[in-house]
C-alpha positions in Angstrom: 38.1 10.7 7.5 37.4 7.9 5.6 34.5 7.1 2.8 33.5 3.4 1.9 30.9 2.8 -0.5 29.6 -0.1 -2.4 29.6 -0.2 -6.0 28.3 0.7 -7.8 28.7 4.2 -6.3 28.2 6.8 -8.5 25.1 8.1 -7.0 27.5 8.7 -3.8 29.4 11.2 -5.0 27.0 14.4 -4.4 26.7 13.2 -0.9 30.5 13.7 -0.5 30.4 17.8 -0.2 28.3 17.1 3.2 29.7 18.4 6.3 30.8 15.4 7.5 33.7 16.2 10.3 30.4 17.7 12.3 28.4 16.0 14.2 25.1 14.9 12.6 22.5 16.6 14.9 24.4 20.0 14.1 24.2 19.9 10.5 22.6 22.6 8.6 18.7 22.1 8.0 18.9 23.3 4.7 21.3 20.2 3.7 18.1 18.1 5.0 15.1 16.2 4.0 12.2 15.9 6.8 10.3 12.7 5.9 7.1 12.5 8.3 6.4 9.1 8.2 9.8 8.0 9.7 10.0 5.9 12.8 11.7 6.8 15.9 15.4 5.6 16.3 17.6 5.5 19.3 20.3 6.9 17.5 20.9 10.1 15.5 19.2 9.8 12.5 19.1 12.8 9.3 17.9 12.3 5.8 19.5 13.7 3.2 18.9 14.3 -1.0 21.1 13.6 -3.9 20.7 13.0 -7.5 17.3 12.1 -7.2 18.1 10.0 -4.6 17.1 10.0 -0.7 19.4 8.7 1.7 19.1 7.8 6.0 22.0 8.4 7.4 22.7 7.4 11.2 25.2 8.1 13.5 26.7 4.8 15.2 29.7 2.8 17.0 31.9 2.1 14.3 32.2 -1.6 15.4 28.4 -1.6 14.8 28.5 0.7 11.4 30.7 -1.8 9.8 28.9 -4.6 11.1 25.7 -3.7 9.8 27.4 -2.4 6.7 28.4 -5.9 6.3 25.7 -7.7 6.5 23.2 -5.6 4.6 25.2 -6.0 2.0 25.1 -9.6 2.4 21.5 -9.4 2.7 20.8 -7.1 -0.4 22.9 -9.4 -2.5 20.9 -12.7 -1.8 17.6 -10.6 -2.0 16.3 -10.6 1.2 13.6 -8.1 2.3 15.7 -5.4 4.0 17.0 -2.2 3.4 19.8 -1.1 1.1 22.8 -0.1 2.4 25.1 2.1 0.0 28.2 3.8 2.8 30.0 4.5 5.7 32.2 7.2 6.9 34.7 6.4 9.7 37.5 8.4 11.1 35.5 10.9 11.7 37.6 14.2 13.9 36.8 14.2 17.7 36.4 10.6 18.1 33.0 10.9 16.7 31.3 8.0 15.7 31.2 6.7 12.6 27.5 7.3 9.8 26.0 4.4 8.1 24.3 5.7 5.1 21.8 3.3 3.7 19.1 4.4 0.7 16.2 5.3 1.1 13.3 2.6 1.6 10.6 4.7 -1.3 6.9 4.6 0.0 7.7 3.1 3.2 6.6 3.8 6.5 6.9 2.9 10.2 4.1 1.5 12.3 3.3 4.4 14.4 2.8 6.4 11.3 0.5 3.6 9.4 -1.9 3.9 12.9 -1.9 7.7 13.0 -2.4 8.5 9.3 -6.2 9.4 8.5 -6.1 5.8 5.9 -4.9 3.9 9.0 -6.8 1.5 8.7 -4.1 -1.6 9.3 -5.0 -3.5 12.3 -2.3 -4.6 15.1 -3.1 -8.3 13.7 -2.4 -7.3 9.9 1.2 -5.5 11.0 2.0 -8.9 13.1 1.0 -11.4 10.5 3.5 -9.5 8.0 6.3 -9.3 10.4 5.8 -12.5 11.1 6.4 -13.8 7.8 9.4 -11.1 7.7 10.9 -12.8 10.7 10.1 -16.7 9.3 11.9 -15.6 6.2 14.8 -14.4 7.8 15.1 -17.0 10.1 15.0 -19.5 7.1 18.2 -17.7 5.8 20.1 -18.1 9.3 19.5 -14.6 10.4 19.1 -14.2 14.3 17.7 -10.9 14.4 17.9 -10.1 18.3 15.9 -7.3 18.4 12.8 -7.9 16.0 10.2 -5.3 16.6 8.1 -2.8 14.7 10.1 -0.3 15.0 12.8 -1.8 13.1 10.5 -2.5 10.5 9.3 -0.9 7.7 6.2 -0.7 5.7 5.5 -0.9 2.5 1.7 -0.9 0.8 1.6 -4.2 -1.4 -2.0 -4.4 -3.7 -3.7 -3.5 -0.7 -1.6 -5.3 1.9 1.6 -4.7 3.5 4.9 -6.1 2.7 7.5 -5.8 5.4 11.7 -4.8 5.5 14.3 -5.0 7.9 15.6 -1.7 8.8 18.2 -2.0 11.8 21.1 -4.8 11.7 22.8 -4.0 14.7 21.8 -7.1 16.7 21.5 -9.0 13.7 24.0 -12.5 14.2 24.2 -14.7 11.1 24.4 -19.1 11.0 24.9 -21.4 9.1 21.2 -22.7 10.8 19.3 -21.2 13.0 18.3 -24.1 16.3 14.8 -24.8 17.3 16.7 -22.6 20.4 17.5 -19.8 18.9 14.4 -19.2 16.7 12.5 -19.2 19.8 14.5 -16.6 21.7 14.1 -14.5 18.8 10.3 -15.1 18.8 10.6 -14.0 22.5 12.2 -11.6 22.5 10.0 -9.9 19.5 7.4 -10.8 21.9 8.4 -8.4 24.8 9.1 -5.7 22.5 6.1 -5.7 20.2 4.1 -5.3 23.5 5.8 -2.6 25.0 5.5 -0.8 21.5 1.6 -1.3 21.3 1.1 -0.7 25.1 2.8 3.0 23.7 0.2 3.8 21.3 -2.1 2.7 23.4 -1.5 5.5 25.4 -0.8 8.2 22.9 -4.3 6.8 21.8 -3.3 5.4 18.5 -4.8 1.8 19.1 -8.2 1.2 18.3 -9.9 0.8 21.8 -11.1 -3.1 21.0 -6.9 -4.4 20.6 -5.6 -5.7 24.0 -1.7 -5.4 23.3 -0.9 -8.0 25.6 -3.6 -10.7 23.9 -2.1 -9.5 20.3 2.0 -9.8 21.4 1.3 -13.5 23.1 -0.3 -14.6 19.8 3.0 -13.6 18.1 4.7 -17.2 19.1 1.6 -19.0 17.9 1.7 -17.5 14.3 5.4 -17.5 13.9 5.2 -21.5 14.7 1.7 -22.0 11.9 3.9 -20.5 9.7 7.6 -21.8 10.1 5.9 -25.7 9.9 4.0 -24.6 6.8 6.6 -23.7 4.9 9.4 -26.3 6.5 7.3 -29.6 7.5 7.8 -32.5 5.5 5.0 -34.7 4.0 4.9 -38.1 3.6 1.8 -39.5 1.3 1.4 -42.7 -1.0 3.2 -42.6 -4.4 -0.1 -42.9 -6.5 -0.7 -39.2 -4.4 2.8 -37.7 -5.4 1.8 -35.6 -8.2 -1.0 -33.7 -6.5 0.2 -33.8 -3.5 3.5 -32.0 -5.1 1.7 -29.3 -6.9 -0.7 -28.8 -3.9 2.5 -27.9 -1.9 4.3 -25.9 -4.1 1.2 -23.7 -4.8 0.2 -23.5 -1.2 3.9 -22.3 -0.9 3.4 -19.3 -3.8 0.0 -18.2 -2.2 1.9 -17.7 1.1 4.5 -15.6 -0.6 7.9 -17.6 -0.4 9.4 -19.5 -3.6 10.7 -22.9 -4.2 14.1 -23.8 -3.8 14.9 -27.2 -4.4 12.5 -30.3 -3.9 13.6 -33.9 -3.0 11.2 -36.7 -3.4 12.4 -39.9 -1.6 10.2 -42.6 -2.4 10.2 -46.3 -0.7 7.3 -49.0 -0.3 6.3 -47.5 2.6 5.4 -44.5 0.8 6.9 -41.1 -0.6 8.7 -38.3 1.4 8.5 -34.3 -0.1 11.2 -31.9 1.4 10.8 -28.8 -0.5 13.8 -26.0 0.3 11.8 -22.9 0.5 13.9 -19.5 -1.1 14.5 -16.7 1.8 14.7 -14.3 -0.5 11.5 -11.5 -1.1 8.9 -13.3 -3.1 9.5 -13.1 -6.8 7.2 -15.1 -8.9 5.1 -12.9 -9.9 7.8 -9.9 -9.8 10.1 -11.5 -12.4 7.0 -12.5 -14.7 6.2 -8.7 -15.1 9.4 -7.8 -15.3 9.7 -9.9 -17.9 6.7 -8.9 -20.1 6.8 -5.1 -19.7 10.0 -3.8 -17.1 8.4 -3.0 -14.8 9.4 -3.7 -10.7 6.8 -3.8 -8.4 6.1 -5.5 -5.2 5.0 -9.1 -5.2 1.0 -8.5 -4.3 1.1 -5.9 -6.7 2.5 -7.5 -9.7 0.0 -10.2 -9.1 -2.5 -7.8 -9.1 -1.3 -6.0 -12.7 -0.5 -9.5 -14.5 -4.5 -10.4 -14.4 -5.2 -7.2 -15.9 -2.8 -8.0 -18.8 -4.6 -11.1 -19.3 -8.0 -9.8 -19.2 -7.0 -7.4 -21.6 -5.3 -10.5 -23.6 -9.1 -11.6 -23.2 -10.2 -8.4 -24.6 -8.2 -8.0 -27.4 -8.7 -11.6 -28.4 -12.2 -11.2 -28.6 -11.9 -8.1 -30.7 -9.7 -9.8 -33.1 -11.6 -13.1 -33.2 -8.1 -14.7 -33.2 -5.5 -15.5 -30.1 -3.0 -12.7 -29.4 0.5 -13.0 -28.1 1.3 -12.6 -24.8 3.9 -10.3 -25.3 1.9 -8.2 -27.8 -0.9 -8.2 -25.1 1.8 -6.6 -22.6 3.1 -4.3 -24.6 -0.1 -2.7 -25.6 -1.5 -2.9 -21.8 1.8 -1.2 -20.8 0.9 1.7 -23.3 -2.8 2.2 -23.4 -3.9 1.2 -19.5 -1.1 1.1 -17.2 0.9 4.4 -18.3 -1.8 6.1 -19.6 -3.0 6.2 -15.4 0.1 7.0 -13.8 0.4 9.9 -16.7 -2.7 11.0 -15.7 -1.7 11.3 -11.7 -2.8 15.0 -11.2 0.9 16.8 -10.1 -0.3 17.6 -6.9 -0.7 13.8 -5.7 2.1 12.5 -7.8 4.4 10.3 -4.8 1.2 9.6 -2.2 1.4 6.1 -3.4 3.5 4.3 -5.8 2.4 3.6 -9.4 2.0 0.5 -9.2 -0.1 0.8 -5.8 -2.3 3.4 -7.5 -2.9 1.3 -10.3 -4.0 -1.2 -7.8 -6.4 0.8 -6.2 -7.6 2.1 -9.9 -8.7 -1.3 -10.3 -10.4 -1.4 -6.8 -12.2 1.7 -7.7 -13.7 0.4 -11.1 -15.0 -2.6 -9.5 -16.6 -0.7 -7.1 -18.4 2.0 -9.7 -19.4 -1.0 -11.9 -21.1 -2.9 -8.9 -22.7 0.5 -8.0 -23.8 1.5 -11.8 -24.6 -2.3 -12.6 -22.3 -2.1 -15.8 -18.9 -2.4 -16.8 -17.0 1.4 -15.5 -13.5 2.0 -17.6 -10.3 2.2 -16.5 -10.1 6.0 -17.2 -13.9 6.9 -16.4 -12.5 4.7 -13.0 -9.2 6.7 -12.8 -10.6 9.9 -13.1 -13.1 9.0 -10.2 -10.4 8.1 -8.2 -8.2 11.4 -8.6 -11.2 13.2 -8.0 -12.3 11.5 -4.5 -9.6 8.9 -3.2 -6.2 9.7 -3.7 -6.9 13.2 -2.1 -7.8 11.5 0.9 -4.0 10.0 1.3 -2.4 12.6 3.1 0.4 14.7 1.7 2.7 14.6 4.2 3.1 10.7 2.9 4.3 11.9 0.1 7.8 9.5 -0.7 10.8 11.7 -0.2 12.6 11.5 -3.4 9.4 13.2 -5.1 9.7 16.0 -2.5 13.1 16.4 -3.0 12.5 16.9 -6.5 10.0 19.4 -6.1 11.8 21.0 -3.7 15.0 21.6 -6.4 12.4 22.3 -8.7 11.4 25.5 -6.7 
């Protein structure tokens, strides 16, 4: 048999003592993880524990293993919103085929899981407008996907909304460009599959009764096209407009969730001409300005979400000091005294329903609520404690990300 893994590897080691020469669907239970909110998968799929770490692990054609081991690698590097991949083993005895191991997407879950869960309350609509711009961004970085559909996706909560990954590359062709062609095959073909797929929870009753799945999969082309022209058309304006109109774009851009490449004014007496290069890779802004004030890495939404509460605390802390306050000074103190001080105080029970970040999020929901409802400002901890005590509960355990089960599990 044969191991490769991508560097940097370390974290692979503990998964080498598996019983790899056996087939998958014949490996011990004990060496496995179940995680309830997985998807369904065509092939053999088993999720395994290491060092902290959970890993997917699916048995496939080697042609297609190293394929896909290829170009999630590829993907991961230029920061597009897919999965990680970290291994595969070929050569296996018996002509067996060959496992891709890829890590673990934390808090994620598939669509039939986000419309059977008892906080399923993410509409057909919701899930399509964030595959959408899944599929838009990958298409922007040349990636026919040939088989886009929810359940290749996963989903991750995002400040209240959902961000989406690419979790099967098997299909997956990569150009240069992708033709006006070729996008629309892709579109197409999502189309037929995202029907069939909500026709099947229509049945097992999972759709609400008022979502036609027919009506919601034909509106797939429209709002792949609304998209793909907003973020690729090219404007042409007067050049007393071009400074507006510039900075109307590139915010309209950031609001949708995709960064700025490069822009390329070309101006003449007829007028100006804006081409802006829009980045495929996840949306950062925001990400790489919190990063930058206190370490942390959270999803785009989210990070949004936590850099207005560092600068109304900035505001708060100004006001108390009757002076102006650094912003790194601000960050570092919000870090300390509001952020951690809420994820310390996750009770252990519900520690993993949610990331931190999301539960900070929903913190901040949850004090503007209590303040509306007692007509005064509610703290963050008076808020938090409310929210440990009534929401949180209510996300069920079996969501709970499977890295914090598997330590709890070694733990016992």
């Amino acid at each position: 048999m044969r191991f490769l893994f991508r560097p940097p590897a370390a974290e692979a080691t503990g998964l080498l003592s598996l019983p790899w020469d056996q087939p998958l669907a014949e490996w011990d239970p004990h060496l496995l993880l179940e995680v309830p909110s997985r998807g369904i998968s065509r092939h053999v799929v088993r999720f395994v524990a290491s060092g902290g770490h959970v890993f997917a692990l699916k048995e496939i054609n080697e042609r297609l293993a190293r394929h896909e081991y290829r170009l999630l690698g590829e993907f991961e590097e230029e920061g597009l919103p897919t999965v990680s991949v970290l291994g595969i083993c070929v050569d296996r005895p018996h002509d067996q085929e060959a496992i891709l191991v890829t890590r673990y997407l934390e808090y994620s879950m598939s669509y039939r899981w986000l419309f059977s869960s008892p906080r399923g309350d993410h509409s057909a609509e919701r899930l399509l407008d964030t595959l959408v711009e899944l599929l838009v961004r990958l298409h922007l970085a040349g990636v026919f996907w040939g088989d886009c559909s929810l359940s290749n996706t996963l989903f991750r909560p995002d400040a209240g909304a959902l961000a989406a990954y690419l979790v099967d590359a098997e299909t997956v062709e990569r150009y240069p460009t992708l033709s006006p062609g070729q996008r629309a095959y892709d579109v197409d073909l999502a189309r037929e599959r995202i029907g069939a797929e909500l026709l099947d929870l229509q049945f097992g009753e999972l759709l609400p009764s008022d979502i036609d799945p027919i009506e919601v999969a034909e509106g797939l082309a429209p709002r792949y096209e609304s998209l793909w022209n907003e973020v690729t058309h090219e404007q042409v304006f007067s050049v007393d407009e071009q400074q507006w109109r510039i900075a109307e774009r590139l915010q309209r851009l950031n609001d949708l969730g995709f960064d700025v490449g490069e822009v390329e004014l070309i101006t003449s007496d007829e007028g100006a001409k804006l081409r802006v290069e829009t980045r495929v890779a996840e949306p950062g802004q925001h990400r790489r300005e919190l990063f930058r004030l206190t370490g942390l890495e959270v999803q785009e939404r989210q990070a949004r979400r936590l850099l207005n509460d560092i600068r109304a605390f900035k505001a708060h802390l100004e006001q108390k000091s009757g002076g102006p306050v650094p912003e790194s000074y601000a960050a570092h103190r919000w870090l300390a005294e509001i952020y951690q001080a809420v994820v310390d105080a996750i009770p252990a029970e519900l520690v993993g329903r949610l990331a931190p970040a999301e539960v900070f999020h929903e913190v901040l929901e949850h004090r503007w609520f209590l303040s509306e409802h007692a007509g005064k400002d509610v703290g963050t901890v008076e808020a938090a404690e409310s929210y440990f005590a009534t929401v949180l509960p209510n996300t069920p355990k079996e969501v709970t990300t499977p890295s914090v089960i598997a330590g709890l599990v070694s733990d016992g």
